[in-house]
N, C-alpha and C positions, 0 to 999 in steps of 0.2 A: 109627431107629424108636423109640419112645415103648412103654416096658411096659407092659402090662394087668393091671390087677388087677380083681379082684370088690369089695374092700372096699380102701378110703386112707383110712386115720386119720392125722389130721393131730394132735401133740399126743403124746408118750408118759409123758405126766402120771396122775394117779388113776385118770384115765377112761380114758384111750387105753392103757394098758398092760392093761386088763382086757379092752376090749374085742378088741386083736390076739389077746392068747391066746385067751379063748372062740371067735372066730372061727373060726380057725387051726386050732379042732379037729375041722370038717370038713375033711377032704382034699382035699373035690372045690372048695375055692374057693380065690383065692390073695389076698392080703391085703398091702398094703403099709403100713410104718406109719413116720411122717414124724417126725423129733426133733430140735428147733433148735439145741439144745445138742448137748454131745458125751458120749459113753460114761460112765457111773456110777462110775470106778475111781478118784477121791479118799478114803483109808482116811475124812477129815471129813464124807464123804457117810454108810460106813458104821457109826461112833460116834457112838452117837445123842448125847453133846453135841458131838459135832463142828457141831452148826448155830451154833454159835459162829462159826464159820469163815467156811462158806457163806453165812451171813446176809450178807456181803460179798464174796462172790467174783462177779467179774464171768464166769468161765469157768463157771459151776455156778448162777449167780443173773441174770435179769435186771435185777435194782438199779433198777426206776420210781423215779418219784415222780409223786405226785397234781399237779396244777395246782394254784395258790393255792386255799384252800378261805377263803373269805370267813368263814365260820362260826368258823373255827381260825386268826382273825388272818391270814389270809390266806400261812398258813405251807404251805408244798410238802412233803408229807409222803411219807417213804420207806415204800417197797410190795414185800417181796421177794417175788418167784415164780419158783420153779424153772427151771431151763433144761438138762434134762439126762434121760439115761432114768429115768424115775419122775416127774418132773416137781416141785412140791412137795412131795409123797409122801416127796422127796429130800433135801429141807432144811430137812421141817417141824418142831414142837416132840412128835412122835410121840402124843401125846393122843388115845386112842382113845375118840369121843363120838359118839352116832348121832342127839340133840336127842330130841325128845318125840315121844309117841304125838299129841298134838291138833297137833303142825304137818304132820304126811302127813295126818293126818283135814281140816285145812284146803288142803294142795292141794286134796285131793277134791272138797272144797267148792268151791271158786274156778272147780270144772266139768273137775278134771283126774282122767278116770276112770281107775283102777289103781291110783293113789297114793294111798291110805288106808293107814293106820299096820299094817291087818292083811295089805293087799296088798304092802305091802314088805318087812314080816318074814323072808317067806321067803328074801328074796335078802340080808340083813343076816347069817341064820343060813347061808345056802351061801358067804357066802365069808369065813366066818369060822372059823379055830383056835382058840380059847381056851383058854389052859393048864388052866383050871378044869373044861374037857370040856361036851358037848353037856347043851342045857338048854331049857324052855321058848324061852328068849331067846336063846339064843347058840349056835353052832355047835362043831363040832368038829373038823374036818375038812377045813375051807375051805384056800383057798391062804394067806388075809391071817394070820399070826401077832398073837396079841395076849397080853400077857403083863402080870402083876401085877409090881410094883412090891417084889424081894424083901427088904428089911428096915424096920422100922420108922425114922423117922426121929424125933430130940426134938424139933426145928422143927415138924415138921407136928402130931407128936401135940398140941402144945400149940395149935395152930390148930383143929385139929379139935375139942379141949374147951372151945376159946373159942368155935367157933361155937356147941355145943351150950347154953352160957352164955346166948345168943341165940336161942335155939331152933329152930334148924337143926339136924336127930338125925345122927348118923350112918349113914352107907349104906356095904354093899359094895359096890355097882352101878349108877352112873350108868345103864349099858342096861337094866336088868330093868322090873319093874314100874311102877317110880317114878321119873323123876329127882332129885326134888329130896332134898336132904342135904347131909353133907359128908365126904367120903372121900380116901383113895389114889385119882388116876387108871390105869387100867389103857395099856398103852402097846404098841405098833404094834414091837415087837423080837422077837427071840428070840436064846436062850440068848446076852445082849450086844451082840447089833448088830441094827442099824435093819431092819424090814420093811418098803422100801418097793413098792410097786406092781412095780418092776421086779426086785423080788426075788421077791417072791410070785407072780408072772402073765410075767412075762416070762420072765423068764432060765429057767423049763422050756420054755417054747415055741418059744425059740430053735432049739433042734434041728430044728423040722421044715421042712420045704423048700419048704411054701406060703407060709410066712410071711417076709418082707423086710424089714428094720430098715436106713433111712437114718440115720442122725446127723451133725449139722452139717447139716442139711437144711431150713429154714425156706420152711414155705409162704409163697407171696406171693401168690396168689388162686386162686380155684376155676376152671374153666373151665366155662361152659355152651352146650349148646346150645341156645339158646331159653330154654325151662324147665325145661331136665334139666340138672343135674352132670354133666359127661363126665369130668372130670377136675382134675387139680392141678397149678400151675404153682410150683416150689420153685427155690431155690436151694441148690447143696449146695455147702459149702467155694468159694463164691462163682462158681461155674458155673450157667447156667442149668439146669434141668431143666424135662422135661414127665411124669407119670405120667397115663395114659388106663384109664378103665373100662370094663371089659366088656358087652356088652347088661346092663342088669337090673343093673350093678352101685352103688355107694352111695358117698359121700363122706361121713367121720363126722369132724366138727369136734369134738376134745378140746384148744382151744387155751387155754382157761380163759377167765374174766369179761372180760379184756382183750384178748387174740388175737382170738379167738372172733367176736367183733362185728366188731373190725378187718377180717379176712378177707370177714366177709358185707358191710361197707360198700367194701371192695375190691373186691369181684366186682360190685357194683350193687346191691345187696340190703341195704336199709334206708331211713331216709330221703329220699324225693323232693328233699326241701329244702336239706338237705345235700348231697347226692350231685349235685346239679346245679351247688350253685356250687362247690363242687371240680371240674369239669369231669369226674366219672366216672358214664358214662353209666348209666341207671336202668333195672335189668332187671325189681327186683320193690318196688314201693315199701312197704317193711316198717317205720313210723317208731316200731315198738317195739324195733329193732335199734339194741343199746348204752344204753337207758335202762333205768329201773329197779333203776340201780348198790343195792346195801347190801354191808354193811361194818360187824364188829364193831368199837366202836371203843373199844380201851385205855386206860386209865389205871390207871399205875402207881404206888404209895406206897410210899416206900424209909422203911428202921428201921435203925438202927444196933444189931446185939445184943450182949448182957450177956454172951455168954459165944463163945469162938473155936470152935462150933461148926458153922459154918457155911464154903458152900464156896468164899467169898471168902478167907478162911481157908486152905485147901488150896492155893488156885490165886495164892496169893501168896507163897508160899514153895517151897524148889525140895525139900525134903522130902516137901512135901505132895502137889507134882505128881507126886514117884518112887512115894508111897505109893497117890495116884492108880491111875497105873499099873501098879503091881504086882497091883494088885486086881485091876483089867480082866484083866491077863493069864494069872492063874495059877484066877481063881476066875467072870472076865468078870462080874465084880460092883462096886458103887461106884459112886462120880459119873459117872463113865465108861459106864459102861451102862444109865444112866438118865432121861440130859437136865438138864433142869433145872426143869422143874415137875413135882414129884410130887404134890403132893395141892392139892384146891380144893374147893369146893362150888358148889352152883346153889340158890336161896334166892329170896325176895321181896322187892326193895326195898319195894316200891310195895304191900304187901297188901290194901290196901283197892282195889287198883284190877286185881290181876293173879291170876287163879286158880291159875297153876302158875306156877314160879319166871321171874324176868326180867329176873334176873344170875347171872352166874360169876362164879365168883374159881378164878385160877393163881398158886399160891403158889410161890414159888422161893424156894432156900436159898443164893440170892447175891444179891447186890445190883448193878446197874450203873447206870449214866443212861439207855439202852435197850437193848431189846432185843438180845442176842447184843454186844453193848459190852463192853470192857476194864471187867474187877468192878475194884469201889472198893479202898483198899485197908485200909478198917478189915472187922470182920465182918459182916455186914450179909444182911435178907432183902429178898422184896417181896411184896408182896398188888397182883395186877390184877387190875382188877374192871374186866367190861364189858357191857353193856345186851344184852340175847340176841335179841329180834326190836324192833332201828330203825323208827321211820315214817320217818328221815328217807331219801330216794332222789336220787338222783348219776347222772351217764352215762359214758359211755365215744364219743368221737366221733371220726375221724379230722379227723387235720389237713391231710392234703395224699392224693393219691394215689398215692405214691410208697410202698411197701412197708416201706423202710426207718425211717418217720416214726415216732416214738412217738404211738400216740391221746393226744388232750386224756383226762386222766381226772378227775372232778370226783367226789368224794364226798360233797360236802355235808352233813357232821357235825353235828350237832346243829341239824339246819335243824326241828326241830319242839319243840313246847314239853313234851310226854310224855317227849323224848331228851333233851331236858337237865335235867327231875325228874327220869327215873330213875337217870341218871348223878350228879347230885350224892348221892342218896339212898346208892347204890353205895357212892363214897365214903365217906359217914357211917359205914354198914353196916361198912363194912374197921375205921373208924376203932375200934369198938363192938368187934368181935372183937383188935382192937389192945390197947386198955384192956380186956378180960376178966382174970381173978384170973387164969386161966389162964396167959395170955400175958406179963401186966407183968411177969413174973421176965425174960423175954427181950428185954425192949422199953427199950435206953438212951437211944433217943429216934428223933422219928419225925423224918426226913429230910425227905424229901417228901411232901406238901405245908407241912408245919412249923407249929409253934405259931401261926405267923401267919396263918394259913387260918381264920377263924372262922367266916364267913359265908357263908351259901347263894351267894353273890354270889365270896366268894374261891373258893368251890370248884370255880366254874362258869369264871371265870378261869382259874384251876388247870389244869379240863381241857380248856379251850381253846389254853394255850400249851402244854402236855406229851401229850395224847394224842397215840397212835397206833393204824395198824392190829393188829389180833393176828390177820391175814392169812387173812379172809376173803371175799374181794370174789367177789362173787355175783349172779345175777339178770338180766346184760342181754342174754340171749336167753330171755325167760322163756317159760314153756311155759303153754297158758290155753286156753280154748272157743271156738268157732267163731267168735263173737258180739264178740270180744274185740278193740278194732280195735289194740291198743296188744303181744297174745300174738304170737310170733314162732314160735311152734313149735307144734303140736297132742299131744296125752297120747301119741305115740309119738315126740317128740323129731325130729319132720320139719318141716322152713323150710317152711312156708304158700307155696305160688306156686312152689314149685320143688319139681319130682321126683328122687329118687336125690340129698337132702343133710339130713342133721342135725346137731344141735347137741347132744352130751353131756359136759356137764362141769358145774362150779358156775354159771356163766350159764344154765342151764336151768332152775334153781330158780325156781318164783315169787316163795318168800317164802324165808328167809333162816332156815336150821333154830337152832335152842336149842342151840348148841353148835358144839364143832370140824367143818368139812364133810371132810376126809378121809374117814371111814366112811364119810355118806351119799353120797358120789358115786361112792364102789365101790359100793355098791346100786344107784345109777343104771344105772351100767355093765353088771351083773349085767343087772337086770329089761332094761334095752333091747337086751338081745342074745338072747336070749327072743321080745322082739318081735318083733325081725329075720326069728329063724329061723321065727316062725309065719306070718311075711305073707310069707315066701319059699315055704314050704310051703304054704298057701293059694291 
């Protein structure tokens, strides 16, 4: 016999982790919550620069890659996403960013009621701790830990007065009033190791007896009947399973930008056109499921520095690794409990054409060829700078009907001509805070892209062959108005054409927020379990 639950979150990522615990704290429902990967208990999960590690572990990361991206030379670009309780939450770069006030004021607009900048406040400040204490902006008390950044570094300070060189002021707080500036980011730890989702929302929930945690459990489609969700069809430790829901109960999809659509083009739910020549029969033809890909998309510029103060430096000598660790352990301070981008700014390339900022930069005090990569072995920093909200849009499509298939995923990078001004711009911008009076004492030369990069033309080159993701793929179960033939979801995160199923996670996004999505899809999470309980109670 097949268990019952009220609620099956598929997913124990950003989203699926907030949502089992909120659930779970009615007694009177029982809650199952599905997780492809297996248990959080790698110490590299909880050492926030352990994403060194994980960025390539095949047990803790599913390792994608894009499909040739025509735009990017037609190069297969690597896409880590989590696979384990927390989800990327688990092996992200910890950067706790909530984007801007005008991008929830623009859900709103695109006809998604509750998602204005002042409608979601409240669920940013509930689930959030800040060591700094409760504030217009920010919580106190919430589960998610977020914590400042405790010493000053020379690297950054010099970053930060070179951007001000440039006219970027400095800021305490990315989240408060303003984002734009240049600051310390605040980060997703506490007292030393990583807060992820399943540390903050999970692991108290544990305890109670309505709640049910599979791992090593990978959905492989929903079940329906007719046009209702009854249930989920997984695989656990390679056995089949069935999990069945109760009258009235819900299927909540946190499988992220790429599960997520998979699943709904698995179960029939998506494209017509698709789904017929794959031979999987069409239950709800939704052919805005899996489109609408976006995708921060990276470039990095490596410098060789003047002076061994950096943590290429540390992590190349066995001195430095013990001194490393001696920090972490007796004081839980150091590189070690920090990650590796401490500080960055949000600015204007483009000023004549962007009213609030429409790049970041993630400054690191190491240098490698990418991301989470064996550092060089001279001293060395980086400046990644990437374009905050893309026009260019990408899909996500299955390729076979078979559960096991990776989707086709296509991001389509710099497929508009605004994406590839504002990234050259980017560039330039890194280049301008590089050459600051500030900076040249630190700067022995710049690596990448190199003196040989002169023109709008090399730089566009440049970040056709080096960019990547800085791992936020978003959008293709977007949520939108009635009216909207291509929205997949309506403003309370429920699949259009089918009762008792939604979709919460970074695929719900319309637009693709001003920054890291971690925070905002714990907000997502928050506000739609809210929703839950009021149309349960109504």
């Amino acid at each position: 016999m097949a268990q019952r639950f009220d609620y099956i979150v598929v997913g124990a990522g950003s989203a699926g982790c907030v949502l089992a615990s909120r659930l779970s704290e009615d007694p009177s429902v029982q809650v199952l919550l599905l997780e492809a990967g297996p248990p959080d208990r790698s110490i590299w999960i909880h050492l926030p620069i352990g994403y060194g590690k994980t960025m390539w572990s095949k047990r803790y990361n599913w390792c994608l890659h894009t499909d040739p991206d025509p735009n990017m030379n037609g190069r297969r670009i690597y896409w880590p996403r989590g696979k384990t309780l927390g989800g990327s939450s688990a092996i992200n770069g910890l950067i706790y960013i909530r984007g801007q006030r005008q991008d929830y004021d623009h859900w709103a607009e695109l006809g998604n009621s509750g998602w204005s900048y002042e409608d979601v406040l409240p669920y940013f400040i509930k689930s959030e701790s800040n060591e700094r204490g409760a504030s217009r902006f920010h919580g106190g008390s919430g589960p998610l830990k977020v914590s400042d950044i405790p010493h000053k570094d020379e690297l950054i300070e010099a970053f930060l007065d070179g951007a001000q060189e440039i006219g970027v002021p400095r800021t305490a707080d990315f989240n408060g009033q303003e984002q734009e500036g240049a600051g310390y980011y605040q980060l997703t730890t506490f007292k030393g190791l990583r807060c992820s989702t399943a540390t903050a929302y999970l692991r108290p929930a544990r305890k109670r007896a309505n709640l049910t945690v599979h791992t090593n459990a990978q959905a492989t489609g929903v079940i329906l009947d007719g046009n209702r969700a009854v249930g989920v069809n997984y695989l656990r430790n390679g056995q089949a399973n069935r999990a069945e829901l109760n009258a009235n109960g819900e299927v909540l999809l946190s499988a992220g930008a790429i599960y997520s659509p998979q699943l709904l083009q698995l179960s029939g739910i998506g494209s017509a056109e698709l789904l017929q020549r794959l031979g999987v029969p069409v239950v709800v033809d939704l052919p805005g499921v899996g489109e609408n890909l976006q995708d921060h998309l990276q470039i990095r510029l490596g410098f060789e520095c003047t002076k061994p103060i950096t943590t290429n430096d540390a992590l190349n000598t066995l001195w430095g690794k013990m001194r490393m660790g001696m920090q972490w352990l007796m004081l839980r301070q150091g590189p070690l409990a920090v990650g590796i981008n401490q500080g960055g700014c949000f600015m204007r390339a483009l000023p004549g054409e962007a009213a609030t900022p429409d790049i970041q930069f993630h400054v690191a005090t190491l240098s490698a060829d990418m991301a989470g990569g064996k550092v060089h072995p001279y001293s060395g920093f980086t400046f990644s700078v990437c374009q905050l909200r893309p026009e260019s849009r990408g899909y996500v499509r299955i390729k076979s009907a078979d559960p096991l298939v990776t989707p086709e995923i296509q991001p389509n990078y710099l497929d508009t001509d605004l994406d590839r001004r504002t990234t050259i711009a980017a560039v330039k911008a890194a280049r301008q805070i590089a050459q600051s009076s500030a900076m040249r004492p630190y700067v022995k030369r710049e690596v990448k892209p190199g003196p040989d990069a002169e023109t709008d033309e090399d730089l566009l080159a440049f970040s056709r062959d080096t960019g990547a993701t800085i791992f936020h793929p978003s959008g293709t179960c977007r949520m939108g108005p009635e009216g909207d033939p291509m929205a997949v979801l309506d403003a309370h995160m429920r699949v259009r054409g089918v009762q008792g199923l939604r979709v919460i996670d970074a695929s719900s996004m319309p637009t693709l927020v001003s920054g890291n999505t971690n925070g905002p899809i714990v907000m997502m999470a928050e506000k739609v379990v809210d929703l839950i309980r009021e149309e349960r109670q109504g």
